[in-house]
C-alpha positions as protocol buffer text, in pm:
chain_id: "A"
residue {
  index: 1
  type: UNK
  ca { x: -2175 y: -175 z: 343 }
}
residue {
  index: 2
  type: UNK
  ca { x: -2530 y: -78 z: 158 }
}
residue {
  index: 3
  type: UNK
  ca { x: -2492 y: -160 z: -233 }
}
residue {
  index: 4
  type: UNK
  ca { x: -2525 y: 204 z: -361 }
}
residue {
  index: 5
  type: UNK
  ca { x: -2164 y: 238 z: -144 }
}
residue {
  index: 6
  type: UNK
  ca { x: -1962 y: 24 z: -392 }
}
residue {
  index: 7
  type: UNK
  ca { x: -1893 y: 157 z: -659 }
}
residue {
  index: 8
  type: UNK
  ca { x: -1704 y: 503 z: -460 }
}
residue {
  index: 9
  type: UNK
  ca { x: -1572 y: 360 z: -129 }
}
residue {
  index: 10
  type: UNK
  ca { x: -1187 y: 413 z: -174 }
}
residue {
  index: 11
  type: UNK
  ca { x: -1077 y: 127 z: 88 }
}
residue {
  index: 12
  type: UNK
  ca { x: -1359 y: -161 z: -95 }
}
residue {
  index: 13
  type: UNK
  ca { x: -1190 y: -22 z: -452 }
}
residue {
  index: 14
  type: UNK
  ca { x: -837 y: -44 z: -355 }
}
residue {
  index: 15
  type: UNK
  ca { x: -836 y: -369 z: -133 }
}
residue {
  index: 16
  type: UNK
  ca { x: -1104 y: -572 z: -295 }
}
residue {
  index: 17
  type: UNK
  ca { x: -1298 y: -531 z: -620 }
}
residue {
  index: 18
  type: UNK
  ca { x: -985 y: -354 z: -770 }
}
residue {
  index: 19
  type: UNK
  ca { x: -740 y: -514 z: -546 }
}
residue {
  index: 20
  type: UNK
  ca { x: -590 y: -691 z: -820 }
}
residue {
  index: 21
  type: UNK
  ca { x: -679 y: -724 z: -1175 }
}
residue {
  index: 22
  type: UNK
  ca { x: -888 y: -1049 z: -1149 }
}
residue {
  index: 23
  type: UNK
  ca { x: -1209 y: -911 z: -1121 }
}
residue {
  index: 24
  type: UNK
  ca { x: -1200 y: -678 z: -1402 }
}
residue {
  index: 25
  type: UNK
  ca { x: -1020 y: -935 z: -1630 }
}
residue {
  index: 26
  type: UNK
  ca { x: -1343 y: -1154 z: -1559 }
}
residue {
  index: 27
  type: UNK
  ca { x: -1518 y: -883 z: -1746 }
}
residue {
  index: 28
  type: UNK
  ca { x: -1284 y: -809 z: -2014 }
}
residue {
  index: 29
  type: UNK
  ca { x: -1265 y: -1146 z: -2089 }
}
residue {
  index: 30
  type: UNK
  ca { x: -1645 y: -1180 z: -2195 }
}
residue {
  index: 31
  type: UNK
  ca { x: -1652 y: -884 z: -2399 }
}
residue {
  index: 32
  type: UNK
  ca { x: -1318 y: -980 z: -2544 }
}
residue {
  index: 33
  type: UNK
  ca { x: -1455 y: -1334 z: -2655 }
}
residue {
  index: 34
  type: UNK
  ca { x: -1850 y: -1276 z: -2714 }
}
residue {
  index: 35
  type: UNK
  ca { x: -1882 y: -898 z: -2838 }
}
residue {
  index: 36
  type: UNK
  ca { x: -2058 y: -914 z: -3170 }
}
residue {
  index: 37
  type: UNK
  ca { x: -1937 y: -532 z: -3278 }
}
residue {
  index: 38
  type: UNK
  ca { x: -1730 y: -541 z: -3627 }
}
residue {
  index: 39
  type: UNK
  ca { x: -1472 y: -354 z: -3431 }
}
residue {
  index: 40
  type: UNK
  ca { x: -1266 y: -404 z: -3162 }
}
residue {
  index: 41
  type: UNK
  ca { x: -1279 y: -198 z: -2821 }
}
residue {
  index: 42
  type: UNK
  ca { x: -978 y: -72 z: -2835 }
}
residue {
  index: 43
  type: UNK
  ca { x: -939 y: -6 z: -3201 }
}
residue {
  index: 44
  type: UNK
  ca { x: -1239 y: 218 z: -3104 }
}
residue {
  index: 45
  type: UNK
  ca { x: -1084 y: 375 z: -2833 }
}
residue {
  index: 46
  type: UNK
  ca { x: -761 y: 432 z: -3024 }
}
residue {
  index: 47
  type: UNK
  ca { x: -932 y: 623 z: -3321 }
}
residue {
  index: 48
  type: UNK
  ca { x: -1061 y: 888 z: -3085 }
}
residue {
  index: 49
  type: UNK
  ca { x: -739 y: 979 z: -2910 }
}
residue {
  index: 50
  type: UNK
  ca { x: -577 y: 1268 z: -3075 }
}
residue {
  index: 51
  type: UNK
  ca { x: -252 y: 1263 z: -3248 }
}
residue {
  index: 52
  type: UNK
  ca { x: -8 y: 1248 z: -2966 }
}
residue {
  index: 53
  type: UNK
  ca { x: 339 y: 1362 z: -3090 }
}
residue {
  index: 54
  type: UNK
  ca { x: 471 y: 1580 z: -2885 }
}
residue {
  index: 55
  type: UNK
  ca { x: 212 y: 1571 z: -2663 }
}
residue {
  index: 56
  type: UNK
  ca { x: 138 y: 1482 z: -2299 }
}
residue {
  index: 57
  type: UNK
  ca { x: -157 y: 1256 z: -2205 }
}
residue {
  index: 58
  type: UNK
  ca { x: -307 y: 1197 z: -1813 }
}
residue {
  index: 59
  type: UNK
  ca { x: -500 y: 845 z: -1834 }
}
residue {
  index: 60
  type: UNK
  ca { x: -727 y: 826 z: -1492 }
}
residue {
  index: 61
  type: UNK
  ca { x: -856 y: 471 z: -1350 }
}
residue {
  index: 62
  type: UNK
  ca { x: -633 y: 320 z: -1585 }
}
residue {
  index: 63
  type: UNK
  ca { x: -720 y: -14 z: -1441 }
}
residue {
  index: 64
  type: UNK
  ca { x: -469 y: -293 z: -1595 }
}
residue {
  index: 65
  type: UNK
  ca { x: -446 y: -71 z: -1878 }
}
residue {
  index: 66
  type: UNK
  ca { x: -558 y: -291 z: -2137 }
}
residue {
  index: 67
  type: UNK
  ca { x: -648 y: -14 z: -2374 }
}
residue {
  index: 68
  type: UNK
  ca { x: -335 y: 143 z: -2368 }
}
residue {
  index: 69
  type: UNK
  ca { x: -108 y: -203 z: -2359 }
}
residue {
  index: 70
  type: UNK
  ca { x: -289 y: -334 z: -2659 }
}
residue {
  index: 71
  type: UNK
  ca { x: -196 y: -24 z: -2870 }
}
residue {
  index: 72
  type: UNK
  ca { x: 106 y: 74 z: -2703 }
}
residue {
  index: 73
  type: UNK
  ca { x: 328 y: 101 z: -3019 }
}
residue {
  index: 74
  type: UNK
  ca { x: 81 y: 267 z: -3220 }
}
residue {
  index: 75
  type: UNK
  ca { x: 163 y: 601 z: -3058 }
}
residue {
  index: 76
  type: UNK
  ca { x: 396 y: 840 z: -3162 }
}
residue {
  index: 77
  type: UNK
  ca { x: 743 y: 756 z: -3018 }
}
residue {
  index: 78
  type: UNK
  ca { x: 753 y: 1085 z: -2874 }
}
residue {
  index: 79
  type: UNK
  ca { x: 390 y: 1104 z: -2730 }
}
residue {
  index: 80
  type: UNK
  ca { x: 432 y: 1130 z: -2302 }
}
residue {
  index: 81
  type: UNK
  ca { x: 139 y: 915 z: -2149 }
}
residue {
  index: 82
  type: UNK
  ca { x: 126 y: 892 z: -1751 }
}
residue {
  index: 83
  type: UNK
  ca { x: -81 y: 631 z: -1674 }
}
residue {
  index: 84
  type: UNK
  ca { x: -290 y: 639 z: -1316 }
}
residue {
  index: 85
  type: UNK
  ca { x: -493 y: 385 z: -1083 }
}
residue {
  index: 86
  type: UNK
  ca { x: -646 y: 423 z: -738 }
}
residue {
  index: 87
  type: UNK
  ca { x: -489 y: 90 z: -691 }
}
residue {
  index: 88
  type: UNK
  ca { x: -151 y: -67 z: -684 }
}
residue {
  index: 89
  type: UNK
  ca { x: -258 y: -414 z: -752 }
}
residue {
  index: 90
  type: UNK
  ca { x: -432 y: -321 z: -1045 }
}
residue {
  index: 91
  type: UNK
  ca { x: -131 y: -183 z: -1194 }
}
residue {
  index: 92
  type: UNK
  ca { x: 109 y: -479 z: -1170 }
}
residue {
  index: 93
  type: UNK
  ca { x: 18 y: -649 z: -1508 }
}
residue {
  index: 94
  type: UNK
  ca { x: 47 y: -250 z: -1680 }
}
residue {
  index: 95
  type: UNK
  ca { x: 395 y: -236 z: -1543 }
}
residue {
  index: 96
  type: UNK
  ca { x: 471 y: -574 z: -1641 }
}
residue {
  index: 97
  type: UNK
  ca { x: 372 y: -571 z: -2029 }
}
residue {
  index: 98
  type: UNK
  ca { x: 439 y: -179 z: -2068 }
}
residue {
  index: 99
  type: UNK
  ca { x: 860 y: -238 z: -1925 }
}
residue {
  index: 100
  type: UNK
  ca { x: 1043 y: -84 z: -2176 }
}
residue {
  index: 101
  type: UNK
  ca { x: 822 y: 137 z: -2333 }
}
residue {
  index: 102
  type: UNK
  ca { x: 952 y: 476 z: -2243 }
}
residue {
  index: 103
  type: UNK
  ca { x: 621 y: 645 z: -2375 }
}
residue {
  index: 104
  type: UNK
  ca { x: 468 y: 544 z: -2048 }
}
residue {
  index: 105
  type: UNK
  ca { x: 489 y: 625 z: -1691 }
}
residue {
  index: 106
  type: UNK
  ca { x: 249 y: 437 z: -1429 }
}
residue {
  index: 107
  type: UNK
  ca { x: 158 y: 579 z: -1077 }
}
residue {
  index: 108
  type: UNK
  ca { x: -73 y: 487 z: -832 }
}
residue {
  index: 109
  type: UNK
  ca { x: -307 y: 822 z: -751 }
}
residue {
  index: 110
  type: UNK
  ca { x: -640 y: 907 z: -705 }
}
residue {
  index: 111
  type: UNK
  ca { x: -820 y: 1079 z: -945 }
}
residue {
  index: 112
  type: UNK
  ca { x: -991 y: 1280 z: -699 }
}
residue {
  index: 113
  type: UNK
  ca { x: -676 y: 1426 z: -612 }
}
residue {
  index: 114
  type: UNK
  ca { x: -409 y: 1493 z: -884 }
}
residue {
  index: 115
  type: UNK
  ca { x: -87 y: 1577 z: -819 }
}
residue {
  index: 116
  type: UNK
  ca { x: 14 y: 1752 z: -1163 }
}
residue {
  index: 117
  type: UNK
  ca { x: 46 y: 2143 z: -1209 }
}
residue {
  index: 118
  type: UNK
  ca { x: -207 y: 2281 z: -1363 }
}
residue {
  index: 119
  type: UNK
  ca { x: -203 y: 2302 z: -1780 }
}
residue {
  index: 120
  type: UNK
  ca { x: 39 y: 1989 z: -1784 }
}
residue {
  index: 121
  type: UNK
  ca { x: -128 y: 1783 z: -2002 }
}
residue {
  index: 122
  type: UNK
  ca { x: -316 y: 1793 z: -2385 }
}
residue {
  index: 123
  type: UNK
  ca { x: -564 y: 1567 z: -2293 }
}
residue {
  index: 124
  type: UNK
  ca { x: -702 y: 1330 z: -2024 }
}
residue {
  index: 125
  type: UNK
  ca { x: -941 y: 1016 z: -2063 }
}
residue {
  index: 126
  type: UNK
  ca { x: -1149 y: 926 z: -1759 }
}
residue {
  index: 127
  type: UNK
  ca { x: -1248 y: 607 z: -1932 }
}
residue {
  index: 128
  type: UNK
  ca { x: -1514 y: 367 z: -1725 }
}
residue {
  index: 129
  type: UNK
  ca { x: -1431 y: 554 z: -1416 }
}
residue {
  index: 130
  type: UNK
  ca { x: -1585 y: 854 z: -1354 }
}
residue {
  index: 131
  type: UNK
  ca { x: -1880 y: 655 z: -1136 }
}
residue {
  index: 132
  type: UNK
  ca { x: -1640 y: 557 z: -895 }
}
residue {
  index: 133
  type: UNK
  ca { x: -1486 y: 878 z: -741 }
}
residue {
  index: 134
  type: UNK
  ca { x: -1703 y: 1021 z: -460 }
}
residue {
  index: 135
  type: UNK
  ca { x: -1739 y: 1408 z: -603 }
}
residue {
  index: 136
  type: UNK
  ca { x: -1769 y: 1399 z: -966 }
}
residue {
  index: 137
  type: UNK
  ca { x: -1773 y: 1761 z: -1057 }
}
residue {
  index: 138
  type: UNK
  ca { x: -1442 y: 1818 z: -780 }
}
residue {
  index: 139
  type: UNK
  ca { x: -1307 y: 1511 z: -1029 }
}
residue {
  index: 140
  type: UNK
  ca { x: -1431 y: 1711 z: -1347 }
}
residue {
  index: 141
  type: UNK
  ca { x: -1248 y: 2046 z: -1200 }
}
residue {
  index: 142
  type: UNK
  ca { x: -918 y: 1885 z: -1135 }
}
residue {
  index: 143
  type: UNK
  ca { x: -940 y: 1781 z: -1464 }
}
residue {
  index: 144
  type: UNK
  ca { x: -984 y: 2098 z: -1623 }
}
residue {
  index: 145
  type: UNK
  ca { x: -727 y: 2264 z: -1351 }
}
residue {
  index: 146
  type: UNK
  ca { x: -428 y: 1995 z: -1522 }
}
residue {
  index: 147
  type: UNK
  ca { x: -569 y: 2009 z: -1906 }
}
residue {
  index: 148
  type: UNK
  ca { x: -442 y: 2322 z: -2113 }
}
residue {
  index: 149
  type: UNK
  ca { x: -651 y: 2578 z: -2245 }
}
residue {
  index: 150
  type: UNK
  ca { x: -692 y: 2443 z: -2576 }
}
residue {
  index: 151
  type: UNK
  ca { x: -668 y: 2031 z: -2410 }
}
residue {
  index: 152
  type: UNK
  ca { x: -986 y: 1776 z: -2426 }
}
residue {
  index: 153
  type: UNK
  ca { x: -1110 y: 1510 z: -2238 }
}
residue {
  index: 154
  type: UNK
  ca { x: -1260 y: 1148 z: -2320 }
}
residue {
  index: 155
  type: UNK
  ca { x: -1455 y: 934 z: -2078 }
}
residue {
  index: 156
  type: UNK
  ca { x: -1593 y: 629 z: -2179 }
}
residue {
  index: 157
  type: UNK
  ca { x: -1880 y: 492 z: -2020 }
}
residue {
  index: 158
  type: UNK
  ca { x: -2240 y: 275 z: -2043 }
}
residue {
  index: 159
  type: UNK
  ca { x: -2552 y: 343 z: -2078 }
}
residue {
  index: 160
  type: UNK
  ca { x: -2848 y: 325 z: -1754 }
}
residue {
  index: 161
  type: UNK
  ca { x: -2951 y: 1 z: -1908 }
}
residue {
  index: 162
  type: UNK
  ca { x: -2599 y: -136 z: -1925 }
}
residue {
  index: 163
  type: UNK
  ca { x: -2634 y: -550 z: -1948 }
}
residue {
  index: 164
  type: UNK
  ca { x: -2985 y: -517 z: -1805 }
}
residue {
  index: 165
  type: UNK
  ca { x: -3066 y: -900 z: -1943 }
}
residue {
  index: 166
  type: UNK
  ca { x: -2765 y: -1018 z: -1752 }
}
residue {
  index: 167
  type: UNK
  ca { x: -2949 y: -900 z: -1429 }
}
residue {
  index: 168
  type: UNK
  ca { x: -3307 y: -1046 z: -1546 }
}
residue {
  index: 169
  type: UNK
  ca { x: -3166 y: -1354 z: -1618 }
}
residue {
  index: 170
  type: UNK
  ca { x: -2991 y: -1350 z: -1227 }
}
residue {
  index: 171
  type: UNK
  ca { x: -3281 y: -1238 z: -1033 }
}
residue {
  index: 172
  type: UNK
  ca { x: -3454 y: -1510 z: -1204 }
}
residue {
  index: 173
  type: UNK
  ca { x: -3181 y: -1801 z: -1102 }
}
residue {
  index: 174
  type: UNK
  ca { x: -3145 y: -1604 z: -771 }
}
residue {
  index: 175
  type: UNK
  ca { x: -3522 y: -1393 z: -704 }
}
residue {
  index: 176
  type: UNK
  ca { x: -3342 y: -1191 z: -377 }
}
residue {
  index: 177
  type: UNK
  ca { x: -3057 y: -1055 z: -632 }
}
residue {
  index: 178
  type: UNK
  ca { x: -3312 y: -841 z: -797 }
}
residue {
  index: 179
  type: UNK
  ca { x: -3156 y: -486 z: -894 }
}
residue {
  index: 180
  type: UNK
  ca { x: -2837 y: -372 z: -1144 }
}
residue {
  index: 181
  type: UNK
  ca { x: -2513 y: -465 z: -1108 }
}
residue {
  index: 182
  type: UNK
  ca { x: -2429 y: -200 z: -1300 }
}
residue {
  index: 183
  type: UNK
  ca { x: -2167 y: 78 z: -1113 }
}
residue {
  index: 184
  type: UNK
  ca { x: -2252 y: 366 z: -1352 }
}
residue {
  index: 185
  type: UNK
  ca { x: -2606 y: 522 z: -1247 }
}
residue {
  index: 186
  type: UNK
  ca { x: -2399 y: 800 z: -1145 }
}
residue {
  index: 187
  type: UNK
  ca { x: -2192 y: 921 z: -1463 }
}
residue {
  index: 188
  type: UNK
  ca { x: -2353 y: 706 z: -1764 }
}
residue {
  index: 189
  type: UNK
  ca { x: -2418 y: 776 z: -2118 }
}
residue {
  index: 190
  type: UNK
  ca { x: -2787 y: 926 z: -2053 }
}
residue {
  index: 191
  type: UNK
  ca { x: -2654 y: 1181 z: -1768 }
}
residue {
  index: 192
  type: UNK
  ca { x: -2317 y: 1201 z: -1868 }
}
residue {
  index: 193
  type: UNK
  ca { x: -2278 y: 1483 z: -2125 }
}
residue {
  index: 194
  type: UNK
  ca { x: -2504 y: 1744 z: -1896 }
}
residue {
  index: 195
  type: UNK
  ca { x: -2186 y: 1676 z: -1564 }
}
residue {
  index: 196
  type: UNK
  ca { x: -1939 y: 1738 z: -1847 }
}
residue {
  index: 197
  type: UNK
  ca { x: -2086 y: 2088 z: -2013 }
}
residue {
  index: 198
  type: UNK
  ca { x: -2061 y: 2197 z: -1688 }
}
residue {
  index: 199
  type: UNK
  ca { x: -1672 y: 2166 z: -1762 }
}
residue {
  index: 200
  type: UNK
  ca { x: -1651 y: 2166 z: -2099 }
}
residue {
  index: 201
  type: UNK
  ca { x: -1757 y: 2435 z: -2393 }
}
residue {
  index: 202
  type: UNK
  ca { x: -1809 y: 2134 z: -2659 }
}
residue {
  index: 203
  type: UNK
  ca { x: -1904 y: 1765 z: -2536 }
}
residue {
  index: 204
  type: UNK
  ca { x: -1985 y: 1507 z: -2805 }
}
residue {
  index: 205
  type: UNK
  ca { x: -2122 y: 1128 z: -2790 }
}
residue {
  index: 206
  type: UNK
  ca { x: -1998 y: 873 z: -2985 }
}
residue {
  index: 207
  type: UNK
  ca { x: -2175 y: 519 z: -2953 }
}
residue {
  index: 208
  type: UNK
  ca { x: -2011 y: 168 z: -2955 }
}
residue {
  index: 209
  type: UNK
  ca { x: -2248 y: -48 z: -3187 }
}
residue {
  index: 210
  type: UNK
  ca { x: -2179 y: -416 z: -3001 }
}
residue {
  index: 211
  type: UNK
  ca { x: -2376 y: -655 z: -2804 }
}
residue {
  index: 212
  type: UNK
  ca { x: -2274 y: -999 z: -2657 }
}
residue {
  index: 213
  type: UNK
  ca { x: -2400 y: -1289 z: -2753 }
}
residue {
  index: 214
  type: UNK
  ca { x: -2264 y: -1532 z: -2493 }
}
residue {
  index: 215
  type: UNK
  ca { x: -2225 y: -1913 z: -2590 }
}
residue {
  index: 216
  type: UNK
  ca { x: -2014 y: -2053 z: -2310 }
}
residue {
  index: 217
  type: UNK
  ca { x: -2186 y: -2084 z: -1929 }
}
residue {
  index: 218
  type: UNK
  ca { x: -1820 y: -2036 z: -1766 }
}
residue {
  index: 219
  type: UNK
  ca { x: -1720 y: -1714 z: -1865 }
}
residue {
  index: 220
  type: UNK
  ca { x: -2040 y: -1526 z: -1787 }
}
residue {
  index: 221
  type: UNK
  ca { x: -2081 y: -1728 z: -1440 }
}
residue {
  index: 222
  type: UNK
  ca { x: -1691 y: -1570 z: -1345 }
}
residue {
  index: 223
  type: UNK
  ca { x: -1836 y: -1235 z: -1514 }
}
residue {
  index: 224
  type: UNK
  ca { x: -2120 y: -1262 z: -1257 }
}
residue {
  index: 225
  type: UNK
  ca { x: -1913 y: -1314 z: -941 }
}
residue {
  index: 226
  type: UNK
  ca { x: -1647 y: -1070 z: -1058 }
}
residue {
  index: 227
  type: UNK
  ca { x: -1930 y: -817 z: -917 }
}
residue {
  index: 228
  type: UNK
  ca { x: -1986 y: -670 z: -620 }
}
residue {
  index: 229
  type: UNK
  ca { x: -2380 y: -709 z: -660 }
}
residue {
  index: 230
  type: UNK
  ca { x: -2343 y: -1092 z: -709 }
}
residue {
  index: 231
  type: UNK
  ca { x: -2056 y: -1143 z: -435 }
}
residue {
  index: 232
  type: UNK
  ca { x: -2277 y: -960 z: -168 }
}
residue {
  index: 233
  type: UNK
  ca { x: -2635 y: -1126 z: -277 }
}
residue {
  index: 234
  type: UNK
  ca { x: -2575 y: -1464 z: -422 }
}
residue {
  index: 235
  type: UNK
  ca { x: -2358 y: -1713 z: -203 }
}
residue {
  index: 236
  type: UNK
  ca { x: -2031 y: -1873 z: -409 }
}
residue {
  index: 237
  type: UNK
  ca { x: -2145 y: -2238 z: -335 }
}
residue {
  index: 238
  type: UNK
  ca { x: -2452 y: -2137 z: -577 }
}
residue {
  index: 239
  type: UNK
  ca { x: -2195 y: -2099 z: -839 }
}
residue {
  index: 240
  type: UNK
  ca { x: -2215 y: -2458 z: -1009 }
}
residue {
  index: 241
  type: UNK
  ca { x: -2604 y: -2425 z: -1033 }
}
residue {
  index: 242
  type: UNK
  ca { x: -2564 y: -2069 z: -1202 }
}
residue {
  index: 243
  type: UNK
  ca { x: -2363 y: -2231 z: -1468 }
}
residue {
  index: 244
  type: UNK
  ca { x: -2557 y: -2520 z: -1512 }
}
residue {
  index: 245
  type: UNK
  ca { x: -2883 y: -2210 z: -1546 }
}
residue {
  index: 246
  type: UNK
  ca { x: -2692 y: -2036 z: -1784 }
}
residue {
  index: 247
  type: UNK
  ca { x: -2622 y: -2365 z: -1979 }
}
residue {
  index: 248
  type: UNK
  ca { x: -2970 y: -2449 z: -1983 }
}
residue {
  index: 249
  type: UNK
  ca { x: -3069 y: -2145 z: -2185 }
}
residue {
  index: 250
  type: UNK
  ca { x: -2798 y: -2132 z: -2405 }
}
residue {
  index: 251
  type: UNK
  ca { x: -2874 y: -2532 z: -2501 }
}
residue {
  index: 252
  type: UNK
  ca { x: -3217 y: -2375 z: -2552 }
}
residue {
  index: 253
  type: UNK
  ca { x: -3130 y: -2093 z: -2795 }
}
residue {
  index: 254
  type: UNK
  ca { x: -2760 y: -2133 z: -2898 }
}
residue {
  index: 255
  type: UNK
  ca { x: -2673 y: -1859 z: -2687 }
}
residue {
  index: 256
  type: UNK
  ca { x: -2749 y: -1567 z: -2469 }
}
residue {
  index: 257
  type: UNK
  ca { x: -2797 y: -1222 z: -2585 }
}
residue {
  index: 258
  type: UNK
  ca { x: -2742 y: -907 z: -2345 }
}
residue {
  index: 259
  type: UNK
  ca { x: -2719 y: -593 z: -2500 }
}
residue {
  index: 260
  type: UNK
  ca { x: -2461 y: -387 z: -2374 }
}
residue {
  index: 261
  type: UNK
  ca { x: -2521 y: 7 z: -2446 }
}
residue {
  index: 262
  type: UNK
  ca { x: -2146 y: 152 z: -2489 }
}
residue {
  index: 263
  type: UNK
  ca { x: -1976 y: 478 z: -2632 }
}
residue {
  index: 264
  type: UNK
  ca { x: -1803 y: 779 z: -2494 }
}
residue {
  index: 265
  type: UNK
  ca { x: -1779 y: 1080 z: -2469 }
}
residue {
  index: 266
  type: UNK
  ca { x: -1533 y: 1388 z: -2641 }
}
residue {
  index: 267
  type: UNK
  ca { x: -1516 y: 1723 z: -2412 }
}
residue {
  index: 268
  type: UNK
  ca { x: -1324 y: 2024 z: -2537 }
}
residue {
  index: 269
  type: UNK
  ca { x: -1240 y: 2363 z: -2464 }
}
residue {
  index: 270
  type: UNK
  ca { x: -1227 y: 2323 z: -2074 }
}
residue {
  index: 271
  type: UNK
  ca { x: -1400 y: 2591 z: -1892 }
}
residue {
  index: 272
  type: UNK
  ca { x: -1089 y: 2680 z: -1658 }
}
residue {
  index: 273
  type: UNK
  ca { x: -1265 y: 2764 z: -1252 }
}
């Protein structure tokens, strides 16, 4: 499979990058330790969700739903939210830590295809997703077809220059690496909001101020072979001499800085097809 294929081949989502929640906890992980932002992600997040009392709430590409599990009894107790993942196995820790909670339901669905009635739901969030289905605008029409007429939408995202030291500093341990690892070139922060006005009669940006300054070799070498750039280009039994490169320039400077480029973006009053 060609590199530009990742990010939106259903069968390499479900059964291997997202096949369980390893890979993406590799990446939470480092921003969860090494962000420098006075705020946490998803204290962010959570302030830009609408009051959901009485309301119903679709959450696409959930993931292990680490946003929603970390703020799970800060919602209304009678707020509905139906969480959904293309994959199974990234659902298992969700179902795990949310058991109980009768605000949430979990299903395994593709957001390229929901199965909801249309106007079911007040609002949706396609957070760190949107890149990954293979027709964004079909994606962006379901989603208007299941909001109501007065629902909204957030999707969370990165910008084209997501982590772009991250991959200097690998195609310099590793010269054939040479590219992005970043998923996103397709729905990012820069071409985002134009796919979404398409949808949407009001689409805002709102920018996560954050960068990582990364002071332990470990983390960022599992960050790095979490994805799928790095696991096609750069063999595993190179992984030892990536951490001791990464722990050379951190002895150097204290750390390593890689700027990040985060926010999302608010969409309201859907434009119904």
């Amino acid at each position: 499979m060609d590199l530009e294929s990742f990010s939106t081949d259903r069968n390499y989502l479900r059964q291997v990058q997202y096949g369980s929640a390893n890979n993406l906890n590799a990446r939470i992980q480092i921003h969860k330790r090494f962000t420098n932002s006075a705020e946490v992600w998803e204290d962010f997040i959570f302030e830009h969700l609408p009051d959901l009392s009485g309301k119903r709430l679709l959450a696409l590409g959930c993931g292990n739903a680490v946003q929603w599990r970390k703020n799970q009894d800060r919602f209304a107790p009678d707020a509905t939210i139906v969480l959904t993942d293309l994959s199974e196995g990234m659902l298992e820790e969700a179902r795990a830590d949310l058991k109980g909670n009768k605000r949430f339901t979990l299903l395994c669905m593709d957001a390229a295809n929901l199965e909801f009635a249309d106007d079911s739901f007040d609002f949706v969030t396609a957070n760190h997703m949107l890149y990954h289905v293979p027709d964004i605008d079909h994606t962006l029409a379901e989603i208007t077809r299941v909001l109501k007429l007065g629902g909204a939408m957030m999707a969370a995202n990165n910008g084209a220059n997501y982590m772009v030291d991250l991959d200097v500093l690998l195609t310099e341990f590793w010269p054939a690496y040479g590219g992005l690892h970043t998923m996103s070139l397709k729905f990012n922060l820069l071409n985002g909001a134009e796919m979404l006005q398409a949808w949407f009669g009001e689409v805002e940006k709102r920018l996560y101020a954050g960068d990582l300054w990364v002071t332990e070799a470990q983390p960022l070498v599992d960050y790095a072979f979490s994805l799928p750039r790095v696991q096609q280009l750069i063999p595993l039994d190179q992984e030892e001499a990536l951490r001791a490169f990464f722990q050379a320039r951190i002895d150097q400077s204290g750390g390593i800085l890689i700027r990040k480029e985060t926010g999302l973006f608010l969409a309201s009053q859907p434009k119904k097809a």
